[in-house]
C-alpha positions in Angstrom: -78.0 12.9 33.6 -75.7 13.5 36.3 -72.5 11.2 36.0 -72.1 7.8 38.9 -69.7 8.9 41.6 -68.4 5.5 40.9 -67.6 2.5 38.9 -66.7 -0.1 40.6 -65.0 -3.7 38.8 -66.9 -7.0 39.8 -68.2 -10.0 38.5 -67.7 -13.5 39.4 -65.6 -14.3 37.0 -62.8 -12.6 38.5 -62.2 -15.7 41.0 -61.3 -17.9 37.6 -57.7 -16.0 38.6 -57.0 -18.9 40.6 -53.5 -20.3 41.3 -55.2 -23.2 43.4 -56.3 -24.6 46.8 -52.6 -24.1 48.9 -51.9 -20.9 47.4 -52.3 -17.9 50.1 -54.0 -15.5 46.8 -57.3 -17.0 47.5 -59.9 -16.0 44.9 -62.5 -16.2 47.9 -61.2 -13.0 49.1 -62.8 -11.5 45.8 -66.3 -12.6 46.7 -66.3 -11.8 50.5 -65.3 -8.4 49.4 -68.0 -8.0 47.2 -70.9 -9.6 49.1 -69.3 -7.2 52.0 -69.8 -4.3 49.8 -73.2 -5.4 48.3 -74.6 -6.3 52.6 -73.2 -2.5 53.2 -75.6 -1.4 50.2 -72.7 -0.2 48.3 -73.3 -1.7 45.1 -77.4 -0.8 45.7 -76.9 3.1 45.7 -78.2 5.3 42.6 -74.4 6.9 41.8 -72.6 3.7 41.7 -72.2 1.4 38.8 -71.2 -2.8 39.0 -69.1 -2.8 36.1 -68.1 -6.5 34.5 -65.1 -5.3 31.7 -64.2 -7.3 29.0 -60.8 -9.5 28.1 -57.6 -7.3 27.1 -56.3 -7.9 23.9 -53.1 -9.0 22.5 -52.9 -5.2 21.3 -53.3 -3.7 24.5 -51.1 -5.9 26.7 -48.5 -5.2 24.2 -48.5 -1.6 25.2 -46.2 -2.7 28.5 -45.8 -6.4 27.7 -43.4 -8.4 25.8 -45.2 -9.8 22.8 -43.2 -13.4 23.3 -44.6 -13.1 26.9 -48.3 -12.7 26.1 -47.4 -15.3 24.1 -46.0 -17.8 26.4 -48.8 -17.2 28.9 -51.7 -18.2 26.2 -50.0 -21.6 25.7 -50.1 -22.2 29.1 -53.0 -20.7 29.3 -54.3 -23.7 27.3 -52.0 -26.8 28.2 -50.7 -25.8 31.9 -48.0 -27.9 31.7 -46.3 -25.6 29.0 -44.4 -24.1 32.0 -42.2 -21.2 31.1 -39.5 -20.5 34.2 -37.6 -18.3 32.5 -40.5 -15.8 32.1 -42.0 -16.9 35.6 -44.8 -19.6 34.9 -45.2 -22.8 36.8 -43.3 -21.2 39.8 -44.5 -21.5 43.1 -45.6 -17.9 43.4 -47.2 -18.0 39.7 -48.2 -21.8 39.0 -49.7 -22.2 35.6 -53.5 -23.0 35.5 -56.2 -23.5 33.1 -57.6 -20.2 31.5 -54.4 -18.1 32.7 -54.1 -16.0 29.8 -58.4 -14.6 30.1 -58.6 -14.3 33.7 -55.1 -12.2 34.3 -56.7 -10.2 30.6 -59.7 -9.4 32.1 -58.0 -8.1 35.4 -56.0 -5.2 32.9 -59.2 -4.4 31.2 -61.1 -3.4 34.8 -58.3 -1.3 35.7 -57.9 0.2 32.0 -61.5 0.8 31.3 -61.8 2.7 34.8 -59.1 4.6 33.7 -60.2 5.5 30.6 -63.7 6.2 32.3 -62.0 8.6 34.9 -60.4 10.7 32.5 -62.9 11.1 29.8 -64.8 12.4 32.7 -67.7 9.4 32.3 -66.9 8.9 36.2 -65.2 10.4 38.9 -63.7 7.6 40.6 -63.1 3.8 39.4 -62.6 0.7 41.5 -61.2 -2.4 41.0 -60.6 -4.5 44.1 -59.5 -7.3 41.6 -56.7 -5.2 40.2 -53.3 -4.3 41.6 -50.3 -7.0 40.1 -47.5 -4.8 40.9 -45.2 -7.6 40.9 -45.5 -8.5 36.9 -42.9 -7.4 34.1 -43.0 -6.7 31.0 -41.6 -10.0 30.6 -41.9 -12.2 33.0 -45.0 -12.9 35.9 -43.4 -12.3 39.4 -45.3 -12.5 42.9 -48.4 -13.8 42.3 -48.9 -11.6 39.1 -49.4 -12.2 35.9 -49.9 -9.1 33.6 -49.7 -5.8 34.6 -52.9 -4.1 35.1 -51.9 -1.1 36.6 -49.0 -0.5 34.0 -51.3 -1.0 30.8 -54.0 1.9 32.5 -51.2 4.2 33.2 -49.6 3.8 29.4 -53.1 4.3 28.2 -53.2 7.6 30.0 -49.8 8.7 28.7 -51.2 7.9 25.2 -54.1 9.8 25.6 -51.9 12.9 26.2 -52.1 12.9 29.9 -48.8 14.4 31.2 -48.6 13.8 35.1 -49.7 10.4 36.3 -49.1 9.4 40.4 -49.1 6.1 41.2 -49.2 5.7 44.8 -48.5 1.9 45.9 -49.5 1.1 50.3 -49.4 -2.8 49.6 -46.8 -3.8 52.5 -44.5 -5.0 49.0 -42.4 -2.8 46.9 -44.7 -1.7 43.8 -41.3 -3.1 41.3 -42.7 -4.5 38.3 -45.0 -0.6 37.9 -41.3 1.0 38.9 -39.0 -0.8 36.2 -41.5 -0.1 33.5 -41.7 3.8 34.1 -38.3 4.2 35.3 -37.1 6.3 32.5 -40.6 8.7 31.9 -40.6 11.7 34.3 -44.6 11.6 33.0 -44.9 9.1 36.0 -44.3 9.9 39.9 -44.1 6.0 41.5 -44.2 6.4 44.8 -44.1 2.8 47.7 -44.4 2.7 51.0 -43.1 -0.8 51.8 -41.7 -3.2 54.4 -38.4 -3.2 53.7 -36.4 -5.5 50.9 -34.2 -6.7 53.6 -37.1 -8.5 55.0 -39.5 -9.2 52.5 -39.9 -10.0 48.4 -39.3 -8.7 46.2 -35.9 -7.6 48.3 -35.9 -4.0 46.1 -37.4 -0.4 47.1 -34.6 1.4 48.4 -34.6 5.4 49.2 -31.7 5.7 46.6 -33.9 4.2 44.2 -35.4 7.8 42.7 -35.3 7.0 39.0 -34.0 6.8 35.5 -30.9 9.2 34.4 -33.7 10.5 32.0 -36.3 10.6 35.3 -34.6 11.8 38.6 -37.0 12.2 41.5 -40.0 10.2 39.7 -39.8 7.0 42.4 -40.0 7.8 45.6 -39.6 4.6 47.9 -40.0 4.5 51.6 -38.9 1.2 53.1 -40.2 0.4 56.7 -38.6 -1.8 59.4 -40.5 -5.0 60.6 -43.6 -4.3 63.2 -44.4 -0.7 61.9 -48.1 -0.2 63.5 -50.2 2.3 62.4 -48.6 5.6 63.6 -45.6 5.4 62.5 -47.1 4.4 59.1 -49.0 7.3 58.8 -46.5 9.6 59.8 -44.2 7.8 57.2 -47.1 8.0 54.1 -47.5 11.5 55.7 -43.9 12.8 55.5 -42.5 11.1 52.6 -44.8 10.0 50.0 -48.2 12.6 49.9 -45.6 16.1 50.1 -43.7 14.6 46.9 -47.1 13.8 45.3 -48.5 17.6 46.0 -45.4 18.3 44.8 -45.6 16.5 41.2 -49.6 18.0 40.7 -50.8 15.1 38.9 -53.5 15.2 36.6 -54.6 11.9 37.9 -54.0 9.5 41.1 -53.6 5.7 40.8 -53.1 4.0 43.6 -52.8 0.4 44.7 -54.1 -0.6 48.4 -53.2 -3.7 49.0 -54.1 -5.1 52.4 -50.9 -7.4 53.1 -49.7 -4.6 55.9 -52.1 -5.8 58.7 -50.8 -7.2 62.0 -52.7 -10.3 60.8 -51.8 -11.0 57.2 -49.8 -14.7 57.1 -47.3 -13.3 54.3 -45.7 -10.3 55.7 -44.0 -8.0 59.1 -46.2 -5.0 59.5 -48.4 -4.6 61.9 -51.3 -2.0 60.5 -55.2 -2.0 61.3 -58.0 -1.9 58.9 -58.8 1.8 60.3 -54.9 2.8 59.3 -55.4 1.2 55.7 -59.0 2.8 55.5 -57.0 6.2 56.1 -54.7 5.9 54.3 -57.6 5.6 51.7 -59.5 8.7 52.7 -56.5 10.7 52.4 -55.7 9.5 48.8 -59.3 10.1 47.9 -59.2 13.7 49.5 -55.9 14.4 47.6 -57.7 13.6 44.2 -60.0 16.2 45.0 -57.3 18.7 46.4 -55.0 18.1 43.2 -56.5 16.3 40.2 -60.1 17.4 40.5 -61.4 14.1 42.2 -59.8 11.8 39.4 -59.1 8.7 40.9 -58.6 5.1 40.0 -58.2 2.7 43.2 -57.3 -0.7 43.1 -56.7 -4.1 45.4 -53.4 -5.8 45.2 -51.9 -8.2 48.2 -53.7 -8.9 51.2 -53.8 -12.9 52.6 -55.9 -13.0 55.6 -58.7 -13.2 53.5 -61.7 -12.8 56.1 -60.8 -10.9 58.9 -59.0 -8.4 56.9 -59.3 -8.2 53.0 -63.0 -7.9 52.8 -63.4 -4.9 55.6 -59.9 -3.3 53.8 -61.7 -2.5 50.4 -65.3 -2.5 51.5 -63.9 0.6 53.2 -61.9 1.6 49.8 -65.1 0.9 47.5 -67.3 3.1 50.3 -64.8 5.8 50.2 -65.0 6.1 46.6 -68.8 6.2 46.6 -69.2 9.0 48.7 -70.5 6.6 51.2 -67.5 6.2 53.9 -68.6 3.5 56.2 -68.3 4.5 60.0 -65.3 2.3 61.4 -68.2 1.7 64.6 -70.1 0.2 62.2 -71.2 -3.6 63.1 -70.6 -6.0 59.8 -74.0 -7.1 58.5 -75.4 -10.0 59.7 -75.8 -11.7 56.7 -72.1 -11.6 55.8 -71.1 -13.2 58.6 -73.6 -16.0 58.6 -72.1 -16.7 54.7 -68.5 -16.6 56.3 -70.0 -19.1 59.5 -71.4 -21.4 56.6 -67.9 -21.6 54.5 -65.8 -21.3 57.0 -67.2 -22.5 60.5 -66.3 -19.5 62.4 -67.7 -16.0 62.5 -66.4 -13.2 60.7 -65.6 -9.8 62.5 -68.3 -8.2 64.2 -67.3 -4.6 63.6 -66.4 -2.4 61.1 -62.9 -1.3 62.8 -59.8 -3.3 64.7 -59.7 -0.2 67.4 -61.4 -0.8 70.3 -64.3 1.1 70.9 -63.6 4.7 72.0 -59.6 4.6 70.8 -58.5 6.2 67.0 -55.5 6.7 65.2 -52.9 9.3 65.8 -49.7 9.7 64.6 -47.3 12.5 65.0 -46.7 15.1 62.1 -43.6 15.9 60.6 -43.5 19.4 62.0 -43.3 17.9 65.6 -39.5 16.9 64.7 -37.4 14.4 63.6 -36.1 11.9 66.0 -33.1 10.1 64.7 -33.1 7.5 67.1 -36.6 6.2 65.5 -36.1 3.6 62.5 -39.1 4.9 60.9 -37.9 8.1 61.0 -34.4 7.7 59.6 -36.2 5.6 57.0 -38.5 8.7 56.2 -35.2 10.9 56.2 -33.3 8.8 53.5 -36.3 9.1 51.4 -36.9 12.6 51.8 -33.2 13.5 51.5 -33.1 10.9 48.2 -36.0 12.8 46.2 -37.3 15.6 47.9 -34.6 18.1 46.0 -35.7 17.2 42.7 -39.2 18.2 43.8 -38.2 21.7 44.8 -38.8 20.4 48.6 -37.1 21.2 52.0 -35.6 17.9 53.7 -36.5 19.1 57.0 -39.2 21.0 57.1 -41.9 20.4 54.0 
């Protein structure tokens, strides 16, 4: 039986991660993107599982998470007014709620059971739109997140014996709770693109930030000025992140796409298309193939205009990984955008792609030169001048 081309994490029960009405991480954004994927005929197709995971245990969270955290989040889990500040419950980025504790649990086992899927070979790529809390600690919930999903997959594949790991983070927020907890193991490559701190939570991602003193050169972080659009973003992903990733020849790609860099989302600076982030994605995906033999785990993350942009954003992510890009030309189904008229009272959009028709994306490479009067460039240049060294990499011309 020839193995599914993909797994991809969904069920309903995912929108029980719900920080309520007024908060901007709506759970609706997880059902548009499914029913986007299922009117595309993603979910339809022969090679491509609809996988609903289980709850993490106490066991597994506590390979990355304080035990008196897990802790603190299953009482308020059960009685949300047992607030916890000090470890970041009942905040106003992560207000307690009723079944906290399952809902965040089941998010880590979707990520951790595609990982585990991807490298035993069951699978050659997993998804899991759901997935992506960056933000969380080992101790403490920051920025909307709760437990650390991507952490607890990437400490399963370390325990499994894997020995190069690349997390690659595009969500328009510094990946800093995945950072801190591998900032000492030279196993992991954590590597951001990211508006910059100056501007935007969680204020951290510098270019000198490259690492532990037992880990130099294992974070890369490139972070961007306000109103990047889409080629300068590329040229930045292109000249400072992939090359360091190449360099590090994982044996596995993570990566976390969360769609918060869009001109349109409410929460952030950038000013990125769907067809930039849906790049950025087929570039990932190719780079699995180039380097890790096509293992891949891909998951959500940020991303707060939940019609216009989320939805298209990882329908074009969960195509990718099936082997089934979507054409950017492509109108959105019908029947999507009748369920978006009926909840919301407005159309969604009518196409597939934010470029008008006839236009693409270009950005310029590397190779054409650095310009030193261009933010993004000198922003590229501190990075590549921070980390590219310990990588065995020429500043200027790799």
């Amino acid at each position: 039986m020839t193995r599914p081309t993909a797994r991809v994490v969904w069920d309903p029960a995912f929108t029980a991660y719900n920080f309520g009405p007024e908060h901007p991480m709506a759970p609706i954004r997880l059902d548009l993107t499914a029913r986007l994927c299922d009117a595309l005929g993603l979910f339809a197709a022969d090679d491509v599982e609809v996988h609903l995971p289980g709850v993490a245990s106490n066991e597994v969270l506590h390979t990355v998470h304080d035990p008196e955290f897990v802790e603190a989040v299953q009482r308020a889990s059960s009685d949300p007014t047992q607030t916890d500040l000090a470890r970041g419950l009942g905040t106003e980025d992560v207000p307690t709620f009723e079944g906290m504790h399952e809902s965040s649990a089941r998010i880590v086992a979707g990520s951790l059971e595609m990982a585990q899927a991807v490298w035993r070979g069951e699978i050659a790529h997993g998804v899991n739109f759901c997935g992506g809390l960056h933000h969380a600690m080992s101790g403490k919930a920051s920025g909307f997140c709760v437990y650390n999903d991507i952490a607890v997959a990437i400490q399963w594949l370390l325990d499994a014996g894997v020995e190069r790991v690349a997390y690659i983070d595009i969500d328009v927020h510094h990946g800093d709770g995945v950072e801190a907890i591998f900032w000492n193991d030279p196993r992991v490559l954590t590597a951001s693109i990211h508006e910059t701190g100056r501007a935007l939570f969680p204020g951290t991602g510098w270019p000198s930030d490259i690492g532990g003193a037992g880990a130099p050169g294992s974070s890369v972080n490139v972070a961007l000025p306000p109103g990047v659009t889409d080629g300068p973003w590329l040229r930045a992903l292109n000249a400072a992140i992939l090359p360091v990733v190449k360099a590090f020849r994982p044996q596995i790609i993570i990566s976390q796409h969360g769609a918060d860099s869009h001109a349109e989302d409410p929460l952030a600076h950038l000013a990125l298309s769907v067809d930039a982030q849906r790049e950025a994605a087929d570039q990932i995906h190719r780079l699995a193939h180039q380097l890790c033999e096509g293992r891949w785990v891909a998951l959500g993350g940020g991303g707060y205009e939940v019609v216009d942009v989320v939805p298209r954003t990882w329908a074009h992510l969960t195509a990718i990984a099936s082997h089934r890009p979507v054409d950017p030309r492509s109108a959105v189904p019908q029947e999507w955008r009748d369920h978006v008229e009926s909840l919301f009272g407005r159309s969604g959009p009518a196409r597939m792609s934010d470029l008008a028709p006839g236009s693409g994306l270009w950005w310029r490479s590397w190779d054409m030169g650095y310009d030193p009067a261009s933010p993004v460039d000198r922003a590229v240049m501190a990075s590549r001048q921070a980390v590219f060294p310990h990588h065995g990499l020429d500043v200027w011309f790799d």
